[in-house]
C-alpha positions in Angstrom: 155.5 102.4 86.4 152.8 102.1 84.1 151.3 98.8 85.7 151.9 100.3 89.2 149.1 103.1 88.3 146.8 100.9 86.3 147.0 98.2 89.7 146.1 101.8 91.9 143.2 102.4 90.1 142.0 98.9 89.9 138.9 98.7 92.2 138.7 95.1 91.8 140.9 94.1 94.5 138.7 94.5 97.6 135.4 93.4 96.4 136.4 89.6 98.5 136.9 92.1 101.7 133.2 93.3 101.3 131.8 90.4 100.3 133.1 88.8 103.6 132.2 91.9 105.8 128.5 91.9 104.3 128.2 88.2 105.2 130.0 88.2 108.6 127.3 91.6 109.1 124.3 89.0 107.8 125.7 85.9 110.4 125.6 88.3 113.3 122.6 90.2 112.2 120.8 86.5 112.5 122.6 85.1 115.5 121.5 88.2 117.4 118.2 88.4 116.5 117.7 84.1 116.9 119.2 84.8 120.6 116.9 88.1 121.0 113.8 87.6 119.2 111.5 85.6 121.6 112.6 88.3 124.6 111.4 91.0 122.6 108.5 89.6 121.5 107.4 89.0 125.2 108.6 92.6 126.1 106.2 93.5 123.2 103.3 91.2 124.0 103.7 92.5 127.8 103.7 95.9 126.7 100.5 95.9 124.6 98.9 94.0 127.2 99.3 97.0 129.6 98.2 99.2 127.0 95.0 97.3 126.2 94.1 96.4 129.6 93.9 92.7 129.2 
């Protein structure tokens, strides 16, 4: 009984679960932005463009 409540309070256990979500988070983060970047720079650029009447 005793080990059963030490292993409950334990907050060791998940650290490999967050680890893996922060990376998978990252991956995505930098596939989305690779895929996205350039279109939003021109969406910028066409936008400032308008703005300063060139």
């Amino acid at each position: 009984m005793r080990r059963l409540l030490h292993r409950l309070q334990d907050d060791r256990g998940d650290v490999p679960g967050w680890v893996l979500i922060t990376l998978m988070t990252a991956a995505l983060v930098i596939l989305i932005w690779a895929l996205a970047g350039p279109a939003l720079g021109d969406i910028f650029q066409n936008a400032i463009d308008k703005v300063s009447g060139i």
